[in-house]
C-alpha positions in Angstrom: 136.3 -279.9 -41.6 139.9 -278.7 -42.3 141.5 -275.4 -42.0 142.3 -274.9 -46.1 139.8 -276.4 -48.1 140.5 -274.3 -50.9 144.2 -274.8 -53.1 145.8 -271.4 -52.5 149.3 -271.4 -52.5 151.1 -270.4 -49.1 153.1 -267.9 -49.0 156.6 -268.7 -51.0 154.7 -271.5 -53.0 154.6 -270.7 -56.3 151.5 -270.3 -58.4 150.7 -273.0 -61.4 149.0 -272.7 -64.4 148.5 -269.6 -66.8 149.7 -266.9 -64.1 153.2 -268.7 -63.3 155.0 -265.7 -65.2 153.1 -263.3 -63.0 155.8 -264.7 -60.2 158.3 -262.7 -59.2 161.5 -264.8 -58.2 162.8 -264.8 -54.5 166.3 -264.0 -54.4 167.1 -264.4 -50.5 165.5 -262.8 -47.0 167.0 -260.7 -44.3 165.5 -260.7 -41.4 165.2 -257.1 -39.4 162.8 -256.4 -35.8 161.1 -258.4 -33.7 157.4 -256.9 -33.7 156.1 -258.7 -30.6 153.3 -259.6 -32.5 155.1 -259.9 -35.9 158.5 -260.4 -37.5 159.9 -258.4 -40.0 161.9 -259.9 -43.1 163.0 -257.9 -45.8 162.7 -260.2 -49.2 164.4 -260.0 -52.4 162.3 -260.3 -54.9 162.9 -259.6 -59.2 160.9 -258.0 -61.1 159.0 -260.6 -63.8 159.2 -258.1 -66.8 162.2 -255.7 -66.2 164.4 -258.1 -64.1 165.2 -255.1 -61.7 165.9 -256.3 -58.0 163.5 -254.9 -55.2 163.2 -254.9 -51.3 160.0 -255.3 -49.8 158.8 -256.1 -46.0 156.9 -259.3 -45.3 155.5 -259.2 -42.1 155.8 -263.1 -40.6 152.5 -264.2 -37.7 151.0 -267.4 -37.1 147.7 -267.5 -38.4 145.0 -265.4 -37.1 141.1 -266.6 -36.1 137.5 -265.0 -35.0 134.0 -266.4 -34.9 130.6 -265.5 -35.1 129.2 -267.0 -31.7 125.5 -267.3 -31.3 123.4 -268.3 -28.2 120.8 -270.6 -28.4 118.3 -267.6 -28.2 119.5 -266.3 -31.5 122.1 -263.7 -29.2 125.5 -262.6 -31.3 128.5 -262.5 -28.5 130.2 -259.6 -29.0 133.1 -257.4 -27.7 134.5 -254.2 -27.0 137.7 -253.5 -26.5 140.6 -250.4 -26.7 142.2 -250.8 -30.4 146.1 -249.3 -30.0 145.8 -248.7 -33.5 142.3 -247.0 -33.9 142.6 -245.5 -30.7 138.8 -246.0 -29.5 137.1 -248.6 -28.2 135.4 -251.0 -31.1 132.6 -253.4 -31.5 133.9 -256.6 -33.1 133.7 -260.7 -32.8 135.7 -262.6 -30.5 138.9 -263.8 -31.6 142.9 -263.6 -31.4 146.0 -265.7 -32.2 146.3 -269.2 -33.2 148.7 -270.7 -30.6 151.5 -273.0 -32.0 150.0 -276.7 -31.5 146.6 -275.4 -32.2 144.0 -275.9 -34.9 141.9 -272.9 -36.0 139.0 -274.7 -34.2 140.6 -275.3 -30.9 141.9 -271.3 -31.6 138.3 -270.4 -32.0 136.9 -271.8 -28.6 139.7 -270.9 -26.7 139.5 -267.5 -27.8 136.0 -267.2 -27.2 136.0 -268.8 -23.6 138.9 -266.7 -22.8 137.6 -263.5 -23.7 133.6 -263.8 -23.5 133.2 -266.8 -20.9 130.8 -269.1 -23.2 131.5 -272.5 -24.3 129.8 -275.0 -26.5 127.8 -275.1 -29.3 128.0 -276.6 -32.6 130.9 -275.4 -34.8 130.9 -274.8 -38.5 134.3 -273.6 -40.5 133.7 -270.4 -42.9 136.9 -270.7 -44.8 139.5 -267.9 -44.7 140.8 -264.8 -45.4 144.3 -263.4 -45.9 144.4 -259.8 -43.5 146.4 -257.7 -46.1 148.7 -260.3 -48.7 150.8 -257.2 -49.5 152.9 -257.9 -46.8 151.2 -260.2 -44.4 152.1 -264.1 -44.8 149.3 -265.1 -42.2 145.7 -266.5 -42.8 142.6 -265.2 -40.7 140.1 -268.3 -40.4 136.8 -268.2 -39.6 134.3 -269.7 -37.8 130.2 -269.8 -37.0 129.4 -271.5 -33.5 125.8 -272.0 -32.5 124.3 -272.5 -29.2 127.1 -271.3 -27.3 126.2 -270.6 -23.6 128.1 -268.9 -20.8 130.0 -271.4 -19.0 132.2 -269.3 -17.2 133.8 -266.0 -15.7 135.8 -264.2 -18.6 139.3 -264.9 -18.5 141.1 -262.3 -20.6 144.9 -261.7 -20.8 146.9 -259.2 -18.9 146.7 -257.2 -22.0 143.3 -257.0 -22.9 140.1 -255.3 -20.7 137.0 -256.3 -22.9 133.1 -255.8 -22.2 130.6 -258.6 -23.4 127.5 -257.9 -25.7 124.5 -260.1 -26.1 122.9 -258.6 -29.9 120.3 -259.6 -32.4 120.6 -260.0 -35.8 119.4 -257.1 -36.6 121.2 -255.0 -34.3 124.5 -256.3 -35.4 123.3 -255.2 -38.7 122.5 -251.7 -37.6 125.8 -251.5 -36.3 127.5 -252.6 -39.6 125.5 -250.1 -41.6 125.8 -247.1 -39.3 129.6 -247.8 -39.2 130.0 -249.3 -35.6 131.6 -252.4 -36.6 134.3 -251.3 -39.0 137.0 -254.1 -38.0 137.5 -255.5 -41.3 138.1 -259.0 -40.1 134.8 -258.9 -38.0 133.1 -257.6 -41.2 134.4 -260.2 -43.1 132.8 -263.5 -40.5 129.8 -261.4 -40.0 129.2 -261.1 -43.6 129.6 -264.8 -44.3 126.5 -265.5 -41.8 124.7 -262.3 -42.3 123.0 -260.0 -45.2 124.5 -256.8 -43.9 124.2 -254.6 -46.7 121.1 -255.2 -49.3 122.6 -255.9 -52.8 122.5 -252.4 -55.0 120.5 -252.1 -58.4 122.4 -252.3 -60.9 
């Protein structure tokens, strides 16, 4: 199954079709800090109605990619792990970074091996999700894999100290709705395999 099944335009391809003159016309780039895990570019970009000239920060990363892993006895591999940002220690999926010669699949098991120690399964691609398009140009792909059993130690980075957890459906549910899982990207795979909330009445 391929990464992009859907025509979205990337980012700097223009739109077609009725909402062209929603556009608003690149003038040039400058590039500013290296973010480690991003780099900034400063864009030049006019307005469609007035014509005024504005600045605005784009963000560059290679694409982004997490999974909903799922042992053959019905188990969700989680993790925990220290968020910089958050400051606490979250419940989320596995994931990470899309390494250049990669696909989002190969991403996927990698990632998981790496950070959880299981392998296998049966893999199913659940489209993708752009992290924040106000300044982000990267895509966040996702991915279900069932049956996946532990086939090694955990291997985690330098930078990373993560605990595994084995949950039922329902438990990752729980978590969801009592505001455990909050990690919008988790939410967002979770919610493509799970009911996590029950649909209001309208």
């Amino acid at each position: 199954m391929t990464d992009r099944p859907y025509e979205h335009p990337r980012p700097g391809e223009p739109n077609s079709g009725a909402w062209r003159h929603m556009d608003w016309e690149h003038l040039g780039s400058r590039y500013a800090h290296d973010l480690i895990l991003f780099q900034a570019r400063y864009d030049q970009l006019k307005h469609p109605g007035s014509g005024r000239v504005f600045e605005r920060i784009v963000l560059e990363s290679v694409d982004w990619v997490n999974c909903v892993a799922v042992t053959a006895e019905g188990r969700h591999v989680m993790v925990r792990q220290f968020r910089y940002g958050s400051r606490y220690t979250t419940l989320e999926t596995p994931g990470g970074m899309v390494d250049e010669g990669e696909d989002s699949l190969t991403a996927a098991r990698r990632e998981l091996l790496e950070e959880t120690g299981y392998g296998g399964g049966i893999w199913t691609y659940l489209g993708s999700v752009e992290p924040n398009p106000a300044f982000h140009t990267n895509l966040c792909h996702h991915w279900l894999g069932i049956g996946v059993e532990l086939v090694a130690p955990p291997s985690p980075g330098t930078g990373e100290h993560l605990a595994v957890e084995l949950m039922t459906d329902d438990e990752v549910i729980g978590a969801a709705r009592r505001g455990e899982i909050r990690h919008a990207l988790a939410l967002s795979v979770i919610g493509r395999v799970l009911d996590l909330w029950p649909r209001p009445q309208l």
